[in-house]
N, C-alpha and C positions, 0 to 999 in steps of 0.2 A: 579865757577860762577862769572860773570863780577858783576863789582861796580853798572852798570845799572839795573840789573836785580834786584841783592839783593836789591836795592831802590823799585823798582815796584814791591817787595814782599812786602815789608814795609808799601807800600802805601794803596797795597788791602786790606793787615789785618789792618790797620786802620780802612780804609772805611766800614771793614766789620763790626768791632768792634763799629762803629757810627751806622749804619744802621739798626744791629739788638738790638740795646738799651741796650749794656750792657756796655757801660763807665762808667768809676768808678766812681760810686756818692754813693751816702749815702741812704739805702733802707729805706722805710716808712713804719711802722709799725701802722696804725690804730686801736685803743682800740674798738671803736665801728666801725663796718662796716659788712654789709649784705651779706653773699657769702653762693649764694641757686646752688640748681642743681635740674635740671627737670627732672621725672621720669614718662616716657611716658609710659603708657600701650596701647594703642590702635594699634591694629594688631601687639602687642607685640613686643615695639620696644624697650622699656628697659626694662622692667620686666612685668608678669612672661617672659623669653627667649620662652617660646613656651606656646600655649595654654592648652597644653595635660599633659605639668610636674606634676608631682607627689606637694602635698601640702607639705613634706618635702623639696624637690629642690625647689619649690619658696619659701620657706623660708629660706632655705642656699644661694639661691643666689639673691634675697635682703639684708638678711643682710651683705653679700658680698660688695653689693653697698654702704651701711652704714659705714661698716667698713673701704673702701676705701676713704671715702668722709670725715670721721673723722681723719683719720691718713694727709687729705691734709688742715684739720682746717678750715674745711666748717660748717655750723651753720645753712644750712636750706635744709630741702626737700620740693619737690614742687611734688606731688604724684597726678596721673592722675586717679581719680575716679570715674568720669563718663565721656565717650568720645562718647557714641550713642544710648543716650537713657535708657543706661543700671547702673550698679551699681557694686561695689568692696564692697557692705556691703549687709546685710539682709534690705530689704527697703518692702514698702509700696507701693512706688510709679513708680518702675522699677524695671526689673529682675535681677537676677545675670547676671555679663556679660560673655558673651563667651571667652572673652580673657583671662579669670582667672578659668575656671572651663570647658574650651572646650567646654561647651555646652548651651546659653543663656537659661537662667530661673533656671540651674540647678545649686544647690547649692553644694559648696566645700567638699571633699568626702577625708579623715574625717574633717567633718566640725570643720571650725574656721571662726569666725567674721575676713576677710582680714584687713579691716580697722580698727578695736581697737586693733589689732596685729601688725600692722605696724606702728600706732602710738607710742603703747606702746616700742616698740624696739626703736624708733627714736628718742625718749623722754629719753629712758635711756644713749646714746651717747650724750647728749647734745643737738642735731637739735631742732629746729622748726617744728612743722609738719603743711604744707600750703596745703589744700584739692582743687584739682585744679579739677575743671568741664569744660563741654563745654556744655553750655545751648543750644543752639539750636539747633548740630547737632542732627539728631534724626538715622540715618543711616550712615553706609561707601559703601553701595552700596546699588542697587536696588531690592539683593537676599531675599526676604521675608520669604520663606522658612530656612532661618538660625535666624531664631529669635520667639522668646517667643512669645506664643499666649496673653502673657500680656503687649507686649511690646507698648507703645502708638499710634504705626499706628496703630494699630488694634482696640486699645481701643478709638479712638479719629481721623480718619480719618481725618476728619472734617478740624483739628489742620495743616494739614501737607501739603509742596509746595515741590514739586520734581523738583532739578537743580540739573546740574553737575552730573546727575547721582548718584544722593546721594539724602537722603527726609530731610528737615529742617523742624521745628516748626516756625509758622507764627508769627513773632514777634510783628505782628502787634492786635493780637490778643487777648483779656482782659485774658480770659479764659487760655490762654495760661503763660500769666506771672504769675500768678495767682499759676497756676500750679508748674513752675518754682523758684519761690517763695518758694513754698512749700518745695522743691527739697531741697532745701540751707535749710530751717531751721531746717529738718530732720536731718544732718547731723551735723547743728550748736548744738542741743539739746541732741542729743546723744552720741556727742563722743566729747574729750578731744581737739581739734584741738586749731592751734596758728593761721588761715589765712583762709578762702574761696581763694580759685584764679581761675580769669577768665583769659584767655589769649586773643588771637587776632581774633576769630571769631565770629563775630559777625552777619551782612547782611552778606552772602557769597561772596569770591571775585571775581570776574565778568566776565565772559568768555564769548569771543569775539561769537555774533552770538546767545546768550540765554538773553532768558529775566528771573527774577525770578517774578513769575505770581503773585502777591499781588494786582492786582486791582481792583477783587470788596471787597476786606479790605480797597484799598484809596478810591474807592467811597463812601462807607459805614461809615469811620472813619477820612477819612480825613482832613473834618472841614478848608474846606478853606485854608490850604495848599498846598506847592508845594510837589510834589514826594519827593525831596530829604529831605526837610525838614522835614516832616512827617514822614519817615522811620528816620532818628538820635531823632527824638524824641520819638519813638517808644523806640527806647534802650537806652535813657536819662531815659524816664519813668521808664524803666525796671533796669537802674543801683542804682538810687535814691532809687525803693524798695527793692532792695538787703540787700540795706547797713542799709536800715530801720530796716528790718527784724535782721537780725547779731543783731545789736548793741541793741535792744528789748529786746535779749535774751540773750549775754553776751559782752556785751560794749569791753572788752581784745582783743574779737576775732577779728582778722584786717579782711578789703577787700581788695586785690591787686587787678589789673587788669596789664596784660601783654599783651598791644597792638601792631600793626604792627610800626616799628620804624620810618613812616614818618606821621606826623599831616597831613601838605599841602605841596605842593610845592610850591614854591615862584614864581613859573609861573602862580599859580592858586590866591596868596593872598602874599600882600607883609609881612605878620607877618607869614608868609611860610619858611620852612628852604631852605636853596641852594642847592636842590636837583634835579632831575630826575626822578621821580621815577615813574613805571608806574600805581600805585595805591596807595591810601594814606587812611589813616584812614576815613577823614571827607569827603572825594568826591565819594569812591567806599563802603568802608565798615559801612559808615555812624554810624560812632564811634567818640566820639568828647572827648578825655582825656581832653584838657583844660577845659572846662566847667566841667568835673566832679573834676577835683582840684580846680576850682573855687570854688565850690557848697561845698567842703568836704565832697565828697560823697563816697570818698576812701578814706585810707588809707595809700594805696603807689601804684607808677607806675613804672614799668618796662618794658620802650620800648624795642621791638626786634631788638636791632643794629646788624643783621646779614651779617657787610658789613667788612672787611680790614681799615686800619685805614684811606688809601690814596684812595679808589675805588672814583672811577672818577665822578659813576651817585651818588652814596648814599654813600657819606663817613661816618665812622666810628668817626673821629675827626669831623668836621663838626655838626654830632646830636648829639654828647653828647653836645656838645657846645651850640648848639640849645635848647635843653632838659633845660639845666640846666637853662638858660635864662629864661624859660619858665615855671617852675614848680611854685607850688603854694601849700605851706600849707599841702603838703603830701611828703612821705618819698619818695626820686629819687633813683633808682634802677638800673641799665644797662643789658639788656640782651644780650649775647654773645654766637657765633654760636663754640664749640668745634667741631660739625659735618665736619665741614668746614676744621678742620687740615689736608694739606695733600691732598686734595680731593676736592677740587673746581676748576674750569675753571680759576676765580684771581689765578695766580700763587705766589702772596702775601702769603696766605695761607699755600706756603711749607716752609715760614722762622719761624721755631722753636719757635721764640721771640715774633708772632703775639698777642697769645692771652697775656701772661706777659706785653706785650708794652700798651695794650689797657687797663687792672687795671693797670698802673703806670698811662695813661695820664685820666682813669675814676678819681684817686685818687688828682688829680692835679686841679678838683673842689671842692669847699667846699661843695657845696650845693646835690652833690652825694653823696650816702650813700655806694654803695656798686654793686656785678655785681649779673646774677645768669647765667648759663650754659647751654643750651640745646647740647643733653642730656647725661644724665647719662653712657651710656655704653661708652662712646669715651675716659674716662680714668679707664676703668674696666681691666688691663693688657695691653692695648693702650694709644699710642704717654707719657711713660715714658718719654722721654729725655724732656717734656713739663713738666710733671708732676714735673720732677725732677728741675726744675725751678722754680716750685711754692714754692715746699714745703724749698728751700734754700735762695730763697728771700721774691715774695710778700706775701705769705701765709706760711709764717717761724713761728709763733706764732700764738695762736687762737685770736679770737675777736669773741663777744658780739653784738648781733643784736640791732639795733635800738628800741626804745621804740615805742608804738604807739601815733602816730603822737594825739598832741590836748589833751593828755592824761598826759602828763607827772608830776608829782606830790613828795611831799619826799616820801619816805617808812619811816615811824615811827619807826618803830620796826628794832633793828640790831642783827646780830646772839649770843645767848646766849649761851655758853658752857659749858654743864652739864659735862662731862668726857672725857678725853683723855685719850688711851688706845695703849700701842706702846708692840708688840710683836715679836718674830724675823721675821715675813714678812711683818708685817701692821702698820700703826700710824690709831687708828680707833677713830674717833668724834663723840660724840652723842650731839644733840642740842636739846635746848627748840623748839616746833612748837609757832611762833607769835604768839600774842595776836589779836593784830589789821590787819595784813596784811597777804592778800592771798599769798603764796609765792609758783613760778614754782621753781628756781633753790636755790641752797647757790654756788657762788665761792668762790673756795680758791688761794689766790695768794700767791706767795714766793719768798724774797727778798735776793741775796747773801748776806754772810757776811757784806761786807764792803758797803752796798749798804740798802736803807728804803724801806720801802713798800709804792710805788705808784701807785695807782689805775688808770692811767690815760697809764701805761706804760704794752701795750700788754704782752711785754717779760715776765712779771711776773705773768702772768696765768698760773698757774697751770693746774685747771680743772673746770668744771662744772658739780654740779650734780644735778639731777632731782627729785624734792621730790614729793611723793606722794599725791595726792588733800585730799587722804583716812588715811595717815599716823598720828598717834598720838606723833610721833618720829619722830625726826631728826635722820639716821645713814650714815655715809659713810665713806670709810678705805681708805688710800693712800700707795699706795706700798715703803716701804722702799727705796727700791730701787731707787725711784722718788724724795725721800724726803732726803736730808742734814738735822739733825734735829739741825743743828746750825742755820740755816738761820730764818730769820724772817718769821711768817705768817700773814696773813690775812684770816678774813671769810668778805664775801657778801652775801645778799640776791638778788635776783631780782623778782619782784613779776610780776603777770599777764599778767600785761601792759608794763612788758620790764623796768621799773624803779628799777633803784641798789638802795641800804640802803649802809648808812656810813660803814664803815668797823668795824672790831674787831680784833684787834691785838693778837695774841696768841702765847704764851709761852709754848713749848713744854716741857715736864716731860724730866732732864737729867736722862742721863740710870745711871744704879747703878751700 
């Protein structure tokens, strides 16, 4: 091989070495940061895999997804519970959905509560569990015939606009939020959840040639308003009582909203990001996230950056950058397309390093907290050689989800320890349950030898466990095997609201 050649070998693995972001730097390890993943049910696109499974196989392969998504030091699910109308619980207010029982209105066969089942499993890995709705679709198509004689076209005609071949709830509608409303605090009330989350649909997105028929609602309602104002006010209305309602019943419980990843264009408003894009939150979907971080009417936002980091009409780099500028008083989130690996027209998408490159440059704001993933199946035994990058750099150690925002407070109370108990497979702990504070998890952290317990230093998570709302006891065991019982520990609490307690240093029993 000539001296020329071997150079312009030299060169490309360089460039190749710069290009896909792995020059030697020094990785960053975030103690607090949010890393969710969406688990879509609707027409079964991560779970259940089919309508007709057996209640055994959707529970072996959700927790599949659980156990995948803890082993990569992920901390939240984002679980799609109602997507048309329908329900993943026993409700009141909508039938069981088809996508989980094959058949809408018919209930799980041998019945299980889906949702206090999925929580409770999610809850014992550590996650968050974020109950993600989609208020207004009301359909995925126009087949009537596949749906529950209780399902609300029929009970509520009245309520519903047919676009796009699909029926929606008329947002504009009192009766209708009213309703909706209700939807959220049934689920708020009954079951153990960490989030409500709405994602990006709102008004529907706008197809060239259809109008969505709402006007004798603006006649009717409009009040001197324009069209477009009218309808973002419709869903201002309707995000304000959301967050009313939650926080009535249990203030911990956050709201997120995951909207479509462009506010405006800056063609349209010079406080507009520099984008292209051919629909934006505030001009088609008549969604205005600033005004709801103004107002603190969420909790947190997670725009949908499902773009490459360089894409020419809607960069990647560009909105978070925009994003971050622009947040206000609630917790910034980044949403990232996994769907995308390998499989998109950007041919961006087939460099390996895309999604790793996008949490190093999310992480490179202060005011970002963290990413979350759509969806779940695209690392279920797919794109390893990705995965295998998370779990050796950015997501090498767990971290601890944000507190909620507006909330933040000391925790009073720090872990007391009644017994330690080390036998040849376990170090088992029993604690006092607090006095004063409600407590979701205890971590334990562990410090090498030569090295302190710092609470601030990811690497030295151990674990996180989940305590019971119900428990009179503290118990949890650490597998020897996991534990040097030289090294230094620590216990934490983190209560409700995501807020840790001072630590407690512990001295384990030398063996005899």
């Amino acid at each position: 091989m000539t001296k020329n050649k071997v150079l312009l070998l030299l060169f490309i693995l360089l460039l190749s070495i710069i290009t896909n972001g792995i020059a030697q730097k020094k990785d960053h390890y975030p103690k607090n940061e949010f890393r969710g993943v969406w688990i879509a049910t609707v027409v079964n696109i991560d779970w259940p895999k089919k309508s007709n499974d057996s209640v055994a196989k959707q529970k072996a392969d959700y927790l599949q997804i659980l156990d995948t998504y803890q082993k990569l030091n992920y901390n939240a699910v984002i679980v799609q519970i109602r997507s048309v109308g329908d329900a993943f619980y026993p409700s009141e207010l909508a039938p069981w959905s088809r996508f989980l029982t094959g058949k809408e209105g018919k209930a799980p066969t041998p019945y299980y509560d889906a949702l206090e089942w999925m929580i409770e499993e999610a809850h014992k890995r550590g996650f968050e569990f974020h109950a993600w709705l989609n208020p207004y679709r009301a359909t995925f198509d126009l087949n009537k015939a596949q749906l529950s004689p209780n399902h609300d076209i029929f009970k509520y005609p009245q309520w519903m606009i047919t676009y796009g071949g699909k029926m929606y709830y008329n947002p504009a509608l009192p009766e209708v939020q009213n309703h909706l409303v209700k939807v959220v605090e049934e689920v708020v009330m009954k079951y153990d959840i960490d989030a409500i989350h709405f994602d990006d649909y709102f008004y529907p997105y706008k197809i060239k040639g259809e109008e969505f028929n709402d006007a004798d609602s603006f006649k009717k309602y409009g009040n001197g308003m324009n069209l477009e104002d009218w309808r973002r006010n419709n869903v201002t209305t309707f995000v304000k009582s959301i967050h009313s309602a939650i926080k009535n019943h249990k203030p911990w419980v956050q709201f997120g909203i995951s909207p479509f990843g462009v506010w405006r264009n800056k063609s349209m408003d010079p406080k507009g990001s520099d984008t292209q894009s051919g629909q934006t939150n505030y001009d088609d979907l008549y969604a205005d996230p600033i005004l709801w971080m103004q107002n603190k009417w969420i909790d947190y936002l997670l725009p949908q950056l499902y773009w490459s980091i360089d894409h020419k009409t809607a960069s990647y780099a560009k909105l978070l950058k925009w994003w971050s500028e622009n947040t206000n008083g609630v917790n910034l989130y980044m949403g990232n397309s996994t769907y995308k690996i390998k499989g998109d027209s950007d041919k961006k998408w087939n460099n390996i390093h895309e999604i790793p490159n996008q949490i190093d440059l999310t992480r490179s704001y202060a005011n970002v907290q963290g990413n979350a993933f759509y969806s779940a199946k695209w690392f279920i035994n797919t794109h390893q050689n990705v995965t295998q990058l998370l779990q050796n750099h950015q997501y090498k150690y767990p971290a601890i989800p944000l507190p909620v925002p507006n909330s933040k407070h000391i925790v009073i109370d720090t872990p007391v320890v009644n017994k330690i108990e080390i036998d040849s497979t376990n170090c088992t702990f029993t604690l006092q349950i607090p006095l004063n504070t409600k407590i979701r998890y205890v971590v334990v952290y562990g410090a090498k030898r030569d090295s302190k317990i710092d609470l601030q230093e990811a690497s030295q998570i151990m674990k996180k466990y989940f305590v019971d709302p119900k428990a009179t006891i503290i118990n949890f065991s650490i597998p020897l095997s996991d534990v040097d019982k030289n090294k230094a520990f620590a216990l934490t609490f983190i209560d409700f609201y995501g807020n840790e307690s001072k630590e407690t240093i512990i001295d384990l029993p030398k063996e005899d």
